[in-house]
C-alpha positions, 0 to 999 in steps of 0.5 A: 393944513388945518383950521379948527373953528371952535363955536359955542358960548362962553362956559361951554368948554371950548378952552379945555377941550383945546388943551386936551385935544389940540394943545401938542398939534395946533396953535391957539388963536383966541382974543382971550389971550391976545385982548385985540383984533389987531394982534388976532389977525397979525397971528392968523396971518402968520398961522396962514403964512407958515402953513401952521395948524391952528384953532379959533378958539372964541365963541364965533356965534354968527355966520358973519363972524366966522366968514371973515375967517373962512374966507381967509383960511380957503384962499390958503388951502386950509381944511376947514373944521368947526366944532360947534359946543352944545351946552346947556345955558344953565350949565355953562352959567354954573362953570362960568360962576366957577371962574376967577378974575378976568376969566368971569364973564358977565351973566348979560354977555353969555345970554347975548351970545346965546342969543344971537348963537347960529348953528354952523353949516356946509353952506359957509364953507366947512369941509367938516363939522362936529358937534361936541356935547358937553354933558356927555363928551361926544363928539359927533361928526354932521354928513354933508349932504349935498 
């Protein structure tokens, strides 16, 4: 089975890359939709039990952050995926001042996780990994090259 990690900061893309994409094949895990931990992991742990293709979709800007779900994903066999969100800052601050309600995210909280954004790698345990570009809406597989 497999598991997509989606990694890019808020306003990037990575809820309507879903939708065109993984919407019809994949179950979509975001804390956007499901507002706790608790009810994140409980729908993990189904996707883990059922064998059911899933995507993270959050911003999982820190290795630490997307551990926890490797790990978890590896122990059940799952194919690894990530697919890191390249975007400009000043684009995604634009997209984001184009949302509406509780979709808006604070200015502060998307520098936050643009700050503290930590490229994915081989070493954390994906099987692959993709780079999508925003601005030109290429995605571009990373060789492993070990």
């Amino acid at each position: 089975m497999e598991a997509i990690i989606f990694i890019g900061i808020q306003g990037s893309g990575k809820s309507t890359f879903y939708k065109e994409k993984y919407f019809n094949s994949h179950l979509r895990i975001s804390l956007d939709l499901l507002n706790t931990r608790n009810k994140e992991a409980k729908l993990l742990d189904f996707c883990l039990e059922f064998q059911q293709r899933l995507v993270i979709d959050n911003t999982n800007p820190t290795k630490k952050e997307r551990a926890k779900y490797i790990q978890k994903l590896k122990e059940r066999k799952f194919k690894v995926v990530a697919i890191y969100f390249d975007t400009n800052l000043k684009i995604a601050l634009a997209r984001n001042e184009l949302r509406i309600g509780k979709a808006k995210v604070a200015k502060v909280g998307i520098l936050s996780t643009h700050k503290k954004m930590e490229l994915p790698s081989f070493e954390e345990g994906f099987d692959e990994i993709y780079i999508f570009s925003a601005e030109s809406s290429k995605l571009t597989q990373l060789k492993n090259e070990i």
